[in-house]
N, C-alpha and C positions, 0 to 999 in steps of 0.2 A: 466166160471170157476166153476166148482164143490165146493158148500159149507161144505162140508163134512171133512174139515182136521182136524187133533188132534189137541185140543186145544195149544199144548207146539207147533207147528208148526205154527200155528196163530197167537201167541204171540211173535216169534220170527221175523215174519214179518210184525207185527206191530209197530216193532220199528223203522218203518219208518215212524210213523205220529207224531209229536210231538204235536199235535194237541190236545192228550188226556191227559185230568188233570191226575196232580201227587198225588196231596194231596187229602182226604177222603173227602166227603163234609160233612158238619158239621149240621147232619140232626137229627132228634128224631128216634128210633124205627117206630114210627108207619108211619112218613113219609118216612123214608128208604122203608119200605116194599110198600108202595104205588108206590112209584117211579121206584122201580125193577120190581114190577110188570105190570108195563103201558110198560117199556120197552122189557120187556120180552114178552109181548101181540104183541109189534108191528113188534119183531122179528119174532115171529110166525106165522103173516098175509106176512110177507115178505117170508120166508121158503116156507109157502102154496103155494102163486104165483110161486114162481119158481120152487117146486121141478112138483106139482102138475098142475099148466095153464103155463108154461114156459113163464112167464113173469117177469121182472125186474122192480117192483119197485123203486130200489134203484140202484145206481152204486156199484160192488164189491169194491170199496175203500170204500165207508160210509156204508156197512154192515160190510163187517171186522170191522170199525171202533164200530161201534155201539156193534158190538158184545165183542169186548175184550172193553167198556165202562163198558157192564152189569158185566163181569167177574172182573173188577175191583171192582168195586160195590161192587159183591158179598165177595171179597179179605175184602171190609171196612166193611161189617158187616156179618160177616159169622156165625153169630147164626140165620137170618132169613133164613126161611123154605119157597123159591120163586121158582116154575117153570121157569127154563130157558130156556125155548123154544129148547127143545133139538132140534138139528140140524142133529142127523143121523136117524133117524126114521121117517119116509114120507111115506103115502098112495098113491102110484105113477102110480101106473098102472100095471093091471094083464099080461103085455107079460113081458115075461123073456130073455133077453139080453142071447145070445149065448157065448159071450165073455164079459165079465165084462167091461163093464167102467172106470176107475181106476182114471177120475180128476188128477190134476196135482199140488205139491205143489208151493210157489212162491215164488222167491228169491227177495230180500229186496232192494238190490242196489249190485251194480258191485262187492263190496267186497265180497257177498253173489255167484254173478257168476262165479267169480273165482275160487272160493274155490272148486265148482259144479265143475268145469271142470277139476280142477286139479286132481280131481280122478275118471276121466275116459277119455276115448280115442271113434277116432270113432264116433263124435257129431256132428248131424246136427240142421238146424235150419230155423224153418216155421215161418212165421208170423203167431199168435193166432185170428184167425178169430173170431168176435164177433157177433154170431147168434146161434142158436140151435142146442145141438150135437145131434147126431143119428146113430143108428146101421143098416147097409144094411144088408141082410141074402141072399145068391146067390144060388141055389142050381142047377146045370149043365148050368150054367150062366144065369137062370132066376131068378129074384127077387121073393122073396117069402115070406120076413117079414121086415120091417121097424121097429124100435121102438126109442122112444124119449130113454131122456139119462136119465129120473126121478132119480135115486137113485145110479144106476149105475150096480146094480140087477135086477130091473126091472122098466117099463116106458110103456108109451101108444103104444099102437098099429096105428101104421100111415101109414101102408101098400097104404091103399086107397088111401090116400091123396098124398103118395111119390111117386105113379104109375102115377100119374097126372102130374108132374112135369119132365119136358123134360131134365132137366142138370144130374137126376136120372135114367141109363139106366134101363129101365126092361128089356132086355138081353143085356148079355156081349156080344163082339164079340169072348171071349173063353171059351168053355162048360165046366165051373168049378166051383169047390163048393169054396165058399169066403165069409169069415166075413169082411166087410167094415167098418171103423168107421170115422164117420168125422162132418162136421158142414152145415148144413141150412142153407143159409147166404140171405140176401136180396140183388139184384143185383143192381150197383151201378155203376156211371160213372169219374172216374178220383175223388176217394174220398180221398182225404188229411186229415187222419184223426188226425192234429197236429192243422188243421186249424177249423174241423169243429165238432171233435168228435166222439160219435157213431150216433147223427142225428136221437135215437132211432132205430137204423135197428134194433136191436135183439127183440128189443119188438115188431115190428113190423112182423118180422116173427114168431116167438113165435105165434102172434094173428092170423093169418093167418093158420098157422097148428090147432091149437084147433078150426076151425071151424067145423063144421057137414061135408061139403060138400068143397073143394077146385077150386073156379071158376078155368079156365082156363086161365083169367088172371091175377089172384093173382100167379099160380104155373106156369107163367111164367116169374116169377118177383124174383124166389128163384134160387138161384146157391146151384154147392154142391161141397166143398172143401173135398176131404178124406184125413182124416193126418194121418192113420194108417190101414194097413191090418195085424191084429194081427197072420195071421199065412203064411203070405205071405213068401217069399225067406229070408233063416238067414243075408243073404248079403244085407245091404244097397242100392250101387247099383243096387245089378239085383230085389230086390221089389219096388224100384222106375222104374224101365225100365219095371217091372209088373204094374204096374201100369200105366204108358203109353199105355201099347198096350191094356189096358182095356177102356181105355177113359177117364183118369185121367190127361190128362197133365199140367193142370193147377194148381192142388196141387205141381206137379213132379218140374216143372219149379220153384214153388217157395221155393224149401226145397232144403237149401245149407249146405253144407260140412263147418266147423268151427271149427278152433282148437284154438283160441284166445282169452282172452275177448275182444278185439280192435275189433277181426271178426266178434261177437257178436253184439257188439256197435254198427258197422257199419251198420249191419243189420237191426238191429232195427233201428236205425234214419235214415235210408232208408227207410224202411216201412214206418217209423211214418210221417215223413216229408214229401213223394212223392204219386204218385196218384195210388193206389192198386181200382179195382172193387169191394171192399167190403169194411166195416167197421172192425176195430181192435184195440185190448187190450193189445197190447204186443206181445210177441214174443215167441216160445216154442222149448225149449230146448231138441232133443229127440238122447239116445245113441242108436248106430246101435244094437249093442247087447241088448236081454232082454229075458224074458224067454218066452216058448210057453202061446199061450191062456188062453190055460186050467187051464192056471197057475195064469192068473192076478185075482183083487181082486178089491173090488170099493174101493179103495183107493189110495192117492195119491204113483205112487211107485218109485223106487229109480232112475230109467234110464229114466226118464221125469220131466221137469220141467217149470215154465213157469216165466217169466221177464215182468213185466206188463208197460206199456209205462208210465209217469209220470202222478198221481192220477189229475184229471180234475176237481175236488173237493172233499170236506174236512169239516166235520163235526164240528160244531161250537156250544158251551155253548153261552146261551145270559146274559149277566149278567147287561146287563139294558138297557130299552130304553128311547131313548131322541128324543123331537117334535120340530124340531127345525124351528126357523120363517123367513121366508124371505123377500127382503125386501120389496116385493108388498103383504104380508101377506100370500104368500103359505105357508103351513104346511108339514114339511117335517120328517118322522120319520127315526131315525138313532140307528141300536143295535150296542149297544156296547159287544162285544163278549170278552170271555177268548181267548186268544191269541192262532192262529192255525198257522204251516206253509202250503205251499200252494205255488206250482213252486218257489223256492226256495225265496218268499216273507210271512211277519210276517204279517199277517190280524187280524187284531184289532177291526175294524169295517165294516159296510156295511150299505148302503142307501138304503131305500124301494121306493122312486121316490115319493109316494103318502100316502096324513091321508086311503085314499080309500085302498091300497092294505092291510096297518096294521090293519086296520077292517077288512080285510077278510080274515087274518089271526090270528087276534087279537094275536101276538105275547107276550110273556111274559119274565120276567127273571126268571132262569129256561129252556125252552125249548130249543130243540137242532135242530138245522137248517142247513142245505144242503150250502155252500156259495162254487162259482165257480169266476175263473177270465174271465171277459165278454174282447175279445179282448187281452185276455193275459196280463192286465193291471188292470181294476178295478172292487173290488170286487162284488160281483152278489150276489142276493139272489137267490136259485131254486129252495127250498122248504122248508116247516118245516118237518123234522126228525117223532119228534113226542112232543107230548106236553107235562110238567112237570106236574104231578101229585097233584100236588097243587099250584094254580094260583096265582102269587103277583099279589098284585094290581098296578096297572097303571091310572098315571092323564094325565087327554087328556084338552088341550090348550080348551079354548071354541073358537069353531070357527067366533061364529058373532064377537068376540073381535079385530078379524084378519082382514084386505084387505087394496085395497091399499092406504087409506088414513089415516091410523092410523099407531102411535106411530112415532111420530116427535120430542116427546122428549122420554127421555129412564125413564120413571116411572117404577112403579112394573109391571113385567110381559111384559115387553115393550123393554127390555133391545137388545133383540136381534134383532129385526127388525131396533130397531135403529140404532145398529151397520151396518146391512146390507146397510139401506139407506148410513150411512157415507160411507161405501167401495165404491156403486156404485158411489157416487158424485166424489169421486176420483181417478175411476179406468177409463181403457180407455171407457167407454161408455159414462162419464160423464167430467169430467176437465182434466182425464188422466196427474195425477199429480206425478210426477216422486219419487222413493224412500217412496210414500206414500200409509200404505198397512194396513190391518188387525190389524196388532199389534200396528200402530202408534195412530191408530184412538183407541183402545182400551188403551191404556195406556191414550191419554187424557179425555179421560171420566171417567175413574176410577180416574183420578186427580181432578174431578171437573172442569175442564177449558171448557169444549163440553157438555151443557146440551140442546144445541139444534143444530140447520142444520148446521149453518152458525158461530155461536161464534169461529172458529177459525181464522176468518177473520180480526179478533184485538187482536191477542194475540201477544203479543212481544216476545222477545228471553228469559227475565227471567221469566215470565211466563212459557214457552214451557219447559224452565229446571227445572221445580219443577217436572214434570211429568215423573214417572218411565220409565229409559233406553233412556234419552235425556239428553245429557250433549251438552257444550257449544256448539262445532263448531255447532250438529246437532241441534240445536236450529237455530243458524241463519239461515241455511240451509231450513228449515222449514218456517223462516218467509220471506226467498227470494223467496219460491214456492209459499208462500200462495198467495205472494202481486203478483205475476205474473198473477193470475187470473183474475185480474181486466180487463186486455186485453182479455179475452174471450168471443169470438164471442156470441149471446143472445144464437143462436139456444145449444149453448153446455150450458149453465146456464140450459136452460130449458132440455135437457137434465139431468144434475146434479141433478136437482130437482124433479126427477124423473116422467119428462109429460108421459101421457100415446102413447102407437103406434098413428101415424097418422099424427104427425106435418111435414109438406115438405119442402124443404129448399126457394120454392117458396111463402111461407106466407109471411101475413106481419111481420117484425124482431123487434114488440113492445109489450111490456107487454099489455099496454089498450086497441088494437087494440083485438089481440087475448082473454083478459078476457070478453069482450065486443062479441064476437059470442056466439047462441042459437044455437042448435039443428040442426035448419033447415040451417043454416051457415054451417057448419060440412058437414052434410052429403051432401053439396053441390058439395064437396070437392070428388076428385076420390080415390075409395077404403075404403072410408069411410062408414061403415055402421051406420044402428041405435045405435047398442052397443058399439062400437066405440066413439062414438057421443056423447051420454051420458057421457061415461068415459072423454073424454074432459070438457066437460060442469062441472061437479063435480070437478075436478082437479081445471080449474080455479075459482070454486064460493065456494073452500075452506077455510073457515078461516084464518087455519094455513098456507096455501099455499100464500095467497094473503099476510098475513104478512110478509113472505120468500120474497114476491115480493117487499112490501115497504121497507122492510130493504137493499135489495139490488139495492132499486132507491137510498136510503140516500147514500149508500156508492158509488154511482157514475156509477153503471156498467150499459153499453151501454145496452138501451132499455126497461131496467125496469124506 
């Protein structure tokens, strides 16, 4: 999709992200101008790749996005003097386009398609192939110039490279002069792109054409969709049936007649949903009528348009991060973002899985980051955008403080991994204790009743109600699960207690037996390694652990 549309056309189809703050950020002069200008630097590294190496960076949803960011921006302080990466002036390549390019503007949602349709007649409709456009130049049906889409005036000369490639005739089978226009696509097998995306094909063909030289097996890896012979037959039908008998039937077959939005609809969740030979963005809107060649303009024009499949990701403000501890002492960082939508869910936040991957991005509040749905369900991180202009600082957990024999009671700093051991002791891995979750275990400990593993093991029913959001019945309720415990089997206590992998239901089922093996015990054991081994050995010759154990020999439970 051609970036090149009028600002007022971009900002109307932007109102399909709600993604992008409303309110001005609340910055000085001198960091405002900082800040427009990092992103206006990184707009214009994005412009260069695509207008100039036809490559994508970024997805067209988080450039629009990014773009009317900065335009807001500029709305909030309109006294700075910042380069904003103007978007229609590109160094693109000395061949000149026989027939203009013209991009295609894009309607926002159904309301938006409707309205298209309703004033005009005569509309068909392609799937929007996502790979690189190009112009063929035919002159008594031999090819004779190729040129990228650069600007839409003019773009690279790829003559060579499009001679190479076999789905590009270099003769017609009719001796005729023809301007061709269509898309580069990287060829593909029953690609679902609802399920898998674009899978990068357009960057991938993009890279492929800017090379020096085109193997023979990269240009037999590219298809060529034509969705326009700009001076072909005025009739829809007979310049698609021109196009058949030139070698095109593959565009031909897939451009339907559409008088609906429903027809529309349908089309496109046909496409999006089923298996197409290529990658795609949506769907293109084109009326039969429009005026000669000679006449278009690189800009988007009135008798085309384009409906883009639902944005795959969605540009995110961080507005803080949080290292949250688990409860074998992994470190896990969590942004908390300004609220974006995103396939019709409210993303709030996202997990980075690793302290590892937030140091290699060293994320900040401030910066603007790429989040997608992994699975159509939970939120992704897939890139940082670009970074804020000036750095909050951020406290990172110390990590010798962390693993997994620490924080068995919830001191400073300790609070959270406490909490996690409580969950696991209760969740099914450990005593899988019914009605008892996150919030139970966290309201007794903010009560004071839980300042260690096991203290809920004697708490009565008036106790259990002093503790926020437990009244009566669920008091008793609580002390008939607690005391049910006692009947559990050793291997689940030790479970509960969080032993490390390795324990087999063929051990022996006693606390002194097992605190009693060394090393060479362990690893005697199958699948057991050294590291393993050790981690046992540490577990039972722990302190706090061994006292876990003596408290739960006094209270009677089999095997301790």
């Amino acid at each position: 999709m051609p970036r090149h549309v009028t600002r007022a056309l971009l900002a109307l189809t932007l109102l399909l992200f709600s993604s992008l703050a409303t309110a001005c950020p609340e910055w000085s002069s001198g960091r405002a101008e900082r800040e427009l200008s990092a992103l206006a630097e990184r707009l214009a590294g994005w412009d260069d790749a695509y207008y100039r190496r036809g490559t994508s960076p970024v997805s067209d949803a988080v450039y629009d996005q990014a773009r009317e960011r900065l335009a807001a921006w500029q709305r909030c302080f309109p006294r700075l003097d910042v380069d904003a990466a103007r978007d229609d002036t590109h160094p693109v390549g000395p061949a000149r386009h026989p027939v203009a390019q013209t991009g295609l503007v894009k309607l926002a949602d159904q309301a938006a398609v409707r309205r298209w349709l309703a004033r005009r007649d005569d509309v068909w409709v392609q799937p929007k192939v996502d790979g690189v456009a190009v112009t063929l130049a035919y002159e008594q049906g031999r090819l004779v110039r190729a040129v990228s889409r650069g600007d839409g005036d003019h773009g690279q000369d790829w003559t060579a490279a499009a001679r190479r490639i076999s789905t590009v005739p270099a003769q017609l089978p009719e001796a005729i002069d023809a301007v061709l226009q269509g898309e580069l696509y990287m060829r593909l097998s029953d690609h679902v792109q609802a399920e898998v995306g674009t899978a990068g094909a357009r960057s991938e063909v993009a890279g492929l054409m800017a090379r020096d030289v085109l193997s023979a097996d990269a240009a037999g890896r590219i298809g060529l969709f034509v969705w326009d012979w700009p001076d072909g037959p005025h009739d829809m039908v007979e310049r698609l049936e021109g196009l058949r008998r030139l070698g095109f039937g593959e565009a031909v077959a897939l451009t339907r007649r559409v008088a609906t939005l429903e027809d529309v609809a349908e089309w496109r969740a046909r496409w999006y949903r089923g298996p197409l030979p290529f990658a795609t963005d949506g769907v293109v809107l084109r009326q039969a009528s429009r005026p000669p060649g000679s006449a278009w303009q690189a800009e988007p024009p009135g008798w085309a348009a384009a409906w883009k499949h639902p944005p795959r990701e969605a540009l995110a403000e961080v507005r803080g991060v949080e290292f949250r501890i688990g409860r074998t002492g992994r470190i896990t960082p969590l942004l908390h973002l300004h609220p974006v939508a995103l396939d019709g869910r409210t993303i709030r936040r996202v997990g980075l899985g690793s302290l590892e991957r937030w140091e290699q991005h060293d994320i900040r509040p401030g910066d603007q980051v790429v989040i997608a749905l992994a699975g159509l369900t939970i939120p992704r991180l897939e890139a940082v955008a670009w970074q804020a202009a000036e750095r909050a600082p951020v406290t990172l957990p110390d990590t010798d403080d962390y693993h997994a024999l620490s924080c068995f009671r919830p001191r400073p700093g300790c609070e959270a991994q406490f909490l996690e051991r409580l969950v696991w002791l209760g969740g099914p891995q450990g005593l899988d204790l019914p009605g008892v979750g996150p919030g139970t275990w966290q309201s007794l400990v903010e009560a004071g009743l839980v300042t260690g593993l096991l203290d809920w093991l004697t708490l009565d029913a008036a106790a259990l109600h002093r503790a926020h959001g437990i009244g009566k019945v669920r008091a008793g309720t609580l002390v008939a699960t607690f005391e049910a415990t006692r009947d559990a089997a050793f291997s689940r206590w030790l479970q509960a207690l969080g032993v490390p992998p390795g324990i087999d239901a063929a051990l022996p089922a006693d606390w002194a037996t097992l605190s009693g093996y060394v090393r060479r015990d362990w690893t005697a054991l199958p699948g057991v390694g050294p590291g393993r081994a050790a981690a046992q050995v540490d577990f039972f010759a722990h302190p706090h652990v061994q006292s876990l154990a003596r408290r739960l020999g006094e209270a009677g439970i089999d095997g301790f």
